[in-house]
Structures are given as structure tokens and as C-alpha cells.
N, CA, C and O atoms as CSV, one atom per row, in Angstrom:
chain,resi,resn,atom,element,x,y,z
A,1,UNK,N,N,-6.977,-0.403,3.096
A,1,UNK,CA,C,-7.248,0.899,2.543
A,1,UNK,C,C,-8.699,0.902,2.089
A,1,UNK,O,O,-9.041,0.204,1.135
A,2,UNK,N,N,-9.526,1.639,2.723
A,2,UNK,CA,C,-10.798,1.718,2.638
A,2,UNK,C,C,-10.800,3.319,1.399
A,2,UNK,O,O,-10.122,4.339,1.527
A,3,UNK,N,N,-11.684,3.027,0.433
A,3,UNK,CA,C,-11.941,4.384,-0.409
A,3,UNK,C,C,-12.885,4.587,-0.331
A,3,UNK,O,O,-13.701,3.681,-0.165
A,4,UNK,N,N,-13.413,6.480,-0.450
A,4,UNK,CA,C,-14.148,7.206,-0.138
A,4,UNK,C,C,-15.683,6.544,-0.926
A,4,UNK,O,O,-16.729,6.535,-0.277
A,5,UNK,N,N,-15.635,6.052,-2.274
A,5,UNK,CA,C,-16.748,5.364,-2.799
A,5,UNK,C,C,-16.140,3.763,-3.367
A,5,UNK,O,O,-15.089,3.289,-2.934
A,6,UNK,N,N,-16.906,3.151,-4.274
A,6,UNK,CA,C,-16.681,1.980,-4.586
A,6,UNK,C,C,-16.095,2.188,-5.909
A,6,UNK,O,O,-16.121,3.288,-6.460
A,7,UNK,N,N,-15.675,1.358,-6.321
A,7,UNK,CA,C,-15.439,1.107,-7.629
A,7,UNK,C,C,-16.105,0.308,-8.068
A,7,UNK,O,O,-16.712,-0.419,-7.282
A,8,UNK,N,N,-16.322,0.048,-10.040
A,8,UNK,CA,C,-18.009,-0.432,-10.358
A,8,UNK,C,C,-17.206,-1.699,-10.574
A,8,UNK,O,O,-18.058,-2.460,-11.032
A,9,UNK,N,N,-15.960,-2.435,-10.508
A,9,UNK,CA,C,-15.389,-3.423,-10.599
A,9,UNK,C,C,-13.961,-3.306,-10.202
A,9,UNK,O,O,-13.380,-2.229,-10.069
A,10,UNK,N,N,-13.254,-4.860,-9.962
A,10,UNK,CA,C,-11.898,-4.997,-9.567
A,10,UNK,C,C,-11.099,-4.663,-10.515
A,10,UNK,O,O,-10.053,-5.098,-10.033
A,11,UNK,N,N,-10.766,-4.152,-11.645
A,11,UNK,CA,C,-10.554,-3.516,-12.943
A,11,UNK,C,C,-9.675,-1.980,-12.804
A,11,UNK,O,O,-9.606,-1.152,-13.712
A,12,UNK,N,N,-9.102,-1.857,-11.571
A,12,UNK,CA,C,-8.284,-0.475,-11.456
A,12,UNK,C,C,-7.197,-0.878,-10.472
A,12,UNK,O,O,-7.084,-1.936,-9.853
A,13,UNK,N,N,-6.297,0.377,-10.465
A,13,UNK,CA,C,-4.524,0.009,-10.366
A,13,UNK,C,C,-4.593,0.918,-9.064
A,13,UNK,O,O,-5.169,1.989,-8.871
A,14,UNK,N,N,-3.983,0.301,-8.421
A,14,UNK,CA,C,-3.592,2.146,-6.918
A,14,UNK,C,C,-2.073,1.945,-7.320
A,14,UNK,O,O,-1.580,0.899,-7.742
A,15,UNK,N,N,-1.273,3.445,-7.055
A,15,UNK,CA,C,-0.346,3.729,-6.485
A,15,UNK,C,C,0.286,4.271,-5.338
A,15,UNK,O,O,-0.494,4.961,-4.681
A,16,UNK,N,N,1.260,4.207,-4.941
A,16,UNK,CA,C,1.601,4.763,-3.522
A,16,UNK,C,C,3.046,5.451,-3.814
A,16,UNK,O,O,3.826,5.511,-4.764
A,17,UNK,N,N,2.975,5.945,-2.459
A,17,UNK,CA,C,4.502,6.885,-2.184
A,17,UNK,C,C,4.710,6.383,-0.680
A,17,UNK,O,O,3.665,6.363,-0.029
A,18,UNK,N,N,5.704,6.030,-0.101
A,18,UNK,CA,C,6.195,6.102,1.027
A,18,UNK,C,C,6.563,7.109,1.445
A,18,UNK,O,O,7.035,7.965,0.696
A,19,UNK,N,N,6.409,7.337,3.211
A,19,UNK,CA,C,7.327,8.600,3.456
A,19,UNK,C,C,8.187,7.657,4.629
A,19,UNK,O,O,8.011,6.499,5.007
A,20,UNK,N,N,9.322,8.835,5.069
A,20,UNK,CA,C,10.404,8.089,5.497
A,20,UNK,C,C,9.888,8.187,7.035
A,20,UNK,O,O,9.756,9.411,7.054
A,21,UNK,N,N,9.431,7.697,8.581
A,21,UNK,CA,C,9.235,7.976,9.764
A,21,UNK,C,C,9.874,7.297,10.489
A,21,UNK,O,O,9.976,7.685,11.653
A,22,UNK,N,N,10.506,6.106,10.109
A,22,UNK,CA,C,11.471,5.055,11.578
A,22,UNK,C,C,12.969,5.084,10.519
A,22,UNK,O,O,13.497,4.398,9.644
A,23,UNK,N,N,13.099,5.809,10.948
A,23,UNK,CA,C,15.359,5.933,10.769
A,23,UNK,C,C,16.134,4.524,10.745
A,23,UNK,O,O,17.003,4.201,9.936
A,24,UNK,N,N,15.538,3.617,11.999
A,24,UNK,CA,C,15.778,2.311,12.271
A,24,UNK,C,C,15.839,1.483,10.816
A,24,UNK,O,O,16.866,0.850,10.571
A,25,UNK,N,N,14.728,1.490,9.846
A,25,UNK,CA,C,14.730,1.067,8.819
A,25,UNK,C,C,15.568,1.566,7.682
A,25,UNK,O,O,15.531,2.775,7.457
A,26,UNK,N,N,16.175,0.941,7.078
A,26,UNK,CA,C,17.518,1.815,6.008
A,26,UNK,C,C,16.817,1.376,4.729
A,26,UNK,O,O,17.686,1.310,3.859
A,27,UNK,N,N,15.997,1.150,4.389
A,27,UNK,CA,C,14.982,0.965,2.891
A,27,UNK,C,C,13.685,0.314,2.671
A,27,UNK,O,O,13.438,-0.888,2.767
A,28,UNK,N,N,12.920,1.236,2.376
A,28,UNK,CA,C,12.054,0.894,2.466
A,28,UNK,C,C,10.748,-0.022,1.184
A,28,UNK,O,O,10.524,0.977,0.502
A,29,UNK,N,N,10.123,-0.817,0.713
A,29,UNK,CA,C,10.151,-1.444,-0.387
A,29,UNK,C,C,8.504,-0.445,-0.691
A,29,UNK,O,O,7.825,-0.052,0.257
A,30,UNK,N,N,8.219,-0.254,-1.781
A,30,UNK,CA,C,7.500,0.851,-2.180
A,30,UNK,C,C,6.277,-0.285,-1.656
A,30,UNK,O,O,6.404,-1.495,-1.839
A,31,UNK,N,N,4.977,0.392,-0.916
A,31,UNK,CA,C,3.642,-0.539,-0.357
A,31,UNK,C,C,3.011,-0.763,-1.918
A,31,UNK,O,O,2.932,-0.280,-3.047
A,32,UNK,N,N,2.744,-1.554,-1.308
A,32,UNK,CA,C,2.397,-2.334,-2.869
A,32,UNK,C,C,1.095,-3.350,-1.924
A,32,UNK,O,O,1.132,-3.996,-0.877
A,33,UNK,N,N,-0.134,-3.007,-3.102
A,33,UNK,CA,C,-1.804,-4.096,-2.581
A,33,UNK,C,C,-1.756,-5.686,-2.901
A,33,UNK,O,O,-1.240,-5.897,-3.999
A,34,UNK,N,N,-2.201,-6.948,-2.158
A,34,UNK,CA,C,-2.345,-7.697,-2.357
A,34,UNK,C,C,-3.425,-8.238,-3.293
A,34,UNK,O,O,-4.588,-8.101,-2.913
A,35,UNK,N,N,-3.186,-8.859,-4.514
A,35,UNK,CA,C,-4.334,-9.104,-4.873
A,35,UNK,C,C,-5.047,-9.756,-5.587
A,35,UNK,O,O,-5.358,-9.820,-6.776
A,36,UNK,N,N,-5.360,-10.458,-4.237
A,36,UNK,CA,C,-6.125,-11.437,-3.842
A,36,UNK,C,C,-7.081,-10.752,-2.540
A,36,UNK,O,O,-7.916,-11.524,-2.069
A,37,UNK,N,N,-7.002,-9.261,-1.895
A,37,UNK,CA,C,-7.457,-8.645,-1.934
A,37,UNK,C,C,-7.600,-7.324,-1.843
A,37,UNK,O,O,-7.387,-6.325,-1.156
A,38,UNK,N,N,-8.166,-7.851,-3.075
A,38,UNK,CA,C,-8.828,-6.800,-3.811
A,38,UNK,C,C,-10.240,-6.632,-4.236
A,38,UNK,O,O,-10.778,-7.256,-5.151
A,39,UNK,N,N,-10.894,-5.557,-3.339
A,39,UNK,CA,C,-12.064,-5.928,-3.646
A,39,UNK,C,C,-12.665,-4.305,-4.432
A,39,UNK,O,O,-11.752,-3.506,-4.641
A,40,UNK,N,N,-14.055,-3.849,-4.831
A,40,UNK,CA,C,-14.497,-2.875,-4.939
A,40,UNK,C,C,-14.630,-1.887,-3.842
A,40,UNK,O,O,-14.813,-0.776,-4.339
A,41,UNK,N,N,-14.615,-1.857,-2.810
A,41,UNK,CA,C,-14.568,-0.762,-1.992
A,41,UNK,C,C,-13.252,-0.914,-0.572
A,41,UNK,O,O,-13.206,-0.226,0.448
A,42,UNK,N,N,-12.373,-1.968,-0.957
A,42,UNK,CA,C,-11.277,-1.598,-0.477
A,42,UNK,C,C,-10.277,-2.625,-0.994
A,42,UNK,O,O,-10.581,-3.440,-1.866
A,43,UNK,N,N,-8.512,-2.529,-0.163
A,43,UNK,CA,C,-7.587,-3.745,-0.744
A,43,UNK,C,C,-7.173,-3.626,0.160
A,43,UNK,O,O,-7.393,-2.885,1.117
A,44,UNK,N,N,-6.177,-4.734,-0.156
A,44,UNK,CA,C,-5.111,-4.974,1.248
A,44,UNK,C,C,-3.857,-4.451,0.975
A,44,UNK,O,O,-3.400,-4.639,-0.152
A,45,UNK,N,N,-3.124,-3.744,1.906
A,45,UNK,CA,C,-2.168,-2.908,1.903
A,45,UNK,C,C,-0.995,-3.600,2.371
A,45,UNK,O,O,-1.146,-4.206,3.432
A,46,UNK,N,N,0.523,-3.668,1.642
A,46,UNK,CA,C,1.341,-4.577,2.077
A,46,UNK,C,C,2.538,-3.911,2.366
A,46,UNK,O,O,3.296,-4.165,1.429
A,47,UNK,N,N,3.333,-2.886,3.524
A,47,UNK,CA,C,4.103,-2.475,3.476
A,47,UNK,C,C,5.053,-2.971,4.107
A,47,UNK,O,O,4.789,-3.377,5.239
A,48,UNK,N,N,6.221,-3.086,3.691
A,48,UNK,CA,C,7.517,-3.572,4.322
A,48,UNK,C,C,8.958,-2.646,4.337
A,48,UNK,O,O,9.295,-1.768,3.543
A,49,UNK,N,N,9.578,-3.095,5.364
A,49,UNK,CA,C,11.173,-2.540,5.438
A,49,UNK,C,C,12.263,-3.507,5.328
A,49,UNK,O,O,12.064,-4.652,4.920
A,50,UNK,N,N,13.489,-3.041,5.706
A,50,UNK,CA,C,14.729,-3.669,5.900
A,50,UNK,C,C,14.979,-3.235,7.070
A,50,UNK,O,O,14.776,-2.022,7.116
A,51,UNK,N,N,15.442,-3.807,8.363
A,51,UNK,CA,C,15.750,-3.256,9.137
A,51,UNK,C,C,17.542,-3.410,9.062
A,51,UNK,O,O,18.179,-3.732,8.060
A,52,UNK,N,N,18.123,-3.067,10.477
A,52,UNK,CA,C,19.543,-3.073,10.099
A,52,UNK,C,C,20.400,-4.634,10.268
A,52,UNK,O,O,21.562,-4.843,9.920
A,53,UNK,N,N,19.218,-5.859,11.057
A,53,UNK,CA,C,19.829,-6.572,10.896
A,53,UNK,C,C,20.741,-7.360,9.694
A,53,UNK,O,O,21.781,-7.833,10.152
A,54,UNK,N,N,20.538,-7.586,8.232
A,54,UNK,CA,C,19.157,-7.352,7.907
A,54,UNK,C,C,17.822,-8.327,7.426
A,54,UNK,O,O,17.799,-9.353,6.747
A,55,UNK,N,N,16.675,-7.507,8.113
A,55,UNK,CA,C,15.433,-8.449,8.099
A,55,UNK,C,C,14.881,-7.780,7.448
A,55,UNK,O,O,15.224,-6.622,7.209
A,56,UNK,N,N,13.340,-8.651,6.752
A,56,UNK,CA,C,12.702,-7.960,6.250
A,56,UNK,C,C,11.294,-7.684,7.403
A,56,UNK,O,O,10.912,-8.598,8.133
A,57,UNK,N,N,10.648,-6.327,7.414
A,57,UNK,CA,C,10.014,-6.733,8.369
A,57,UNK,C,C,8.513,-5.911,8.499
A,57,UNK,O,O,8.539,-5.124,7.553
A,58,UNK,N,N,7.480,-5.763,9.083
A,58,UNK,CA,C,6.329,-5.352,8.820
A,58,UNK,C,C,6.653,-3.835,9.108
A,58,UNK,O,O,7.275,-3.702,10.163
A,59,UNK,N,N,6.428,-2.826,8.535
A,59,UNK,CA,C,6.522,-1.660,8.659
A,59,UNK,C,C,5.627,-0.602,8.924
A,59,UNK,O,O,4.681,-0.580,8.137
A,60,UNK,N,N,5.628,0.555,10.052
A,60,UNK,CA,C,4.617,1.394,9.829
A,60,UNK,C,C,4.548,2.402,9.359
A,60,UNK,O,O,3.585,3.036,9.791
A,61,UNK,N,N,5.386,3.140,8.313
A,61,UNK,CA,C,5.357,3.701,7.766
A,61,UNK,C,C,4.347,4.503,6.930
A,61,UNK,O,O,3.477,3.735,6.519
A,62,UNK,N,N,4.152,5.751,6.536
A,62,UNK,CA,C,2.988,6.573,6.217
A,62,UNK,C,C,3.105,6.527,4.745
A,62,UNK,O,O,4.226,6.730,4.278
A,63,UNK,N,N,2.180,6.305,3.988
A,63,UNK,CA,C,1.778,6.711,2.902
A,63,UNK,C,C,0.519,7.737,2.355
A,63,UNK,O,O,-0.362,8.345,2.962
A,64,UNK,N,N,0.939,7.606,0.654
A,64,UNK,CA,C,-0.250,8.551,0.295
A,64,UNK,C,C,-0.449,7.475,-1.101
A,64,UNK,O,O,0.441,6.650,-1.309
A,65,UNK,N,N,-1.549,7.535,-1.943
A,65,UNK,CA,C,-2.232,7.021,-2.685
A,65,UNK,C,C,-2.739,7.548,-3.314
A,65,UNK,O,O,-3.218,8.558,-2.800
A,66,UNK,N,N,-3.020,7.368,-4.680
A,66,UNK,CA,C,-3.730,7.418,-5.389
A,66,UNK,C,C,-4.463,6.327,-6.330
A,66,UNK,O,O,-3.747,5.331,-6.220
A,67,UNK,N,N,-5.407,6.051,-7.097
A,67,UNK,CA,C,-6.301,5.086,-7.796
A,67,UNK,C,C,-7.206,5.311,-8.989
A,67,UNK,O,O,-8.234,5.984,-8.910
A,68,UNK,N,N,-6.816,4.767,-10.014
A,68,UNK,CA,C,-7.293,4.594,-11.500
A,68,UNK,C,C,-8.110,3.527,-12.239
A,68,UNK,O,O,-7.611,2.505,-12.711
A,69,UNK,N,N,-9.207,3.802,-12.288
A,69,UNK,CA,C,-10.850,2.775,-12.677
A,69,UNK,C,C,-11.738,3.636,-12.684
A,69,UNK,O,O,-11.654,4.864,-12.666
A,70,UNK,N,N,-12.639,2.932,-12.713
A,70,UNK,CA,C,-14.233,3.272,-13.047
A,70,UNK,C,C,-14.792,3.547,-11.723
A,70,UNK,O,O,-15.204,2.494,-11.235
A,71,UNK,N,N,-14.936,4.372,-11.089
A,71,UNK,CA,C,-15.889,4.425,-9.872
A,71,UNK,C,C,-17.142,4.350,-9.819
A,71,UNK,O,O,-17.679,5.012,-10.707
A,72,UNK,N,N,-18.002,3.689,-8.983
A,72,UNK,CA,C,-19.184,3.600,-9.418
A,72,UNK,C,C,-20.439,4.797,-9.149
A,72,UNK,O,O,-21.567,4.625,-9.613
């Protein structure tokens, strides 16, 4: 997840929303950033499912975001 400017430090929180697009998956675990990275002008994005076996498994699912800090 790349943001529109930087932030003036690693010192801020994102949130997300999932939306629902592969049926195949029966729950989806809210995307949540890695972090370790985490940097000022982007993070790493970690989204996952359940599929019906059940596995857990890399998901492509759409989100939206938002983010709370200091921008620089």
C-alpha cells in the first residue's frame, strides 16, 4: 500500500475494511499490515481467507483504508 504523501515517521495506525468478491472463500480475516514493514511512505499489506477446505490461504480480495499520524 503505497500513500498519496509520506508520513514524518513510523508512528501511525492504518485501518481496513474488506469487501466480499470470491464466494469460494467462507471468511475472511480483516487485512491487517506487517510490521516489520512498515515504512514512511508505504507498508505491507497482509490479506487472508479460509477457503472451504479448510485452508488458510492468500486472498484477493478488495479493500479500503484509512490512516492516522503525522504526515509530513
Amino acid at each position: 500500500l503505497y500513500f498519496p504523501t509520506t508520513f514524518y515517521n513510523t508512528d501511525y495506525n492504518i485501518y481496513f475494511t474488506g469487501a466480499v468478491n470470491n464466494t469460494s472463500e467462507s471468511f475472511i480475516y480483516a487485512p491487517g499490515y506487517d510490521l516489520n514493514g512498515k515504512y514512511t511512505s508505504y507498508c505491507k499489506v497482509l490479506t487472508r481467507g479460509i477457503n472451504s477446505t479448510p485452508a488458510i490461504v492468500w486472498t484477493g480480495w478488495n479493500f479500503t483504508w484509512f490512516a492516522i499520524g503525522r504526515w509530513k
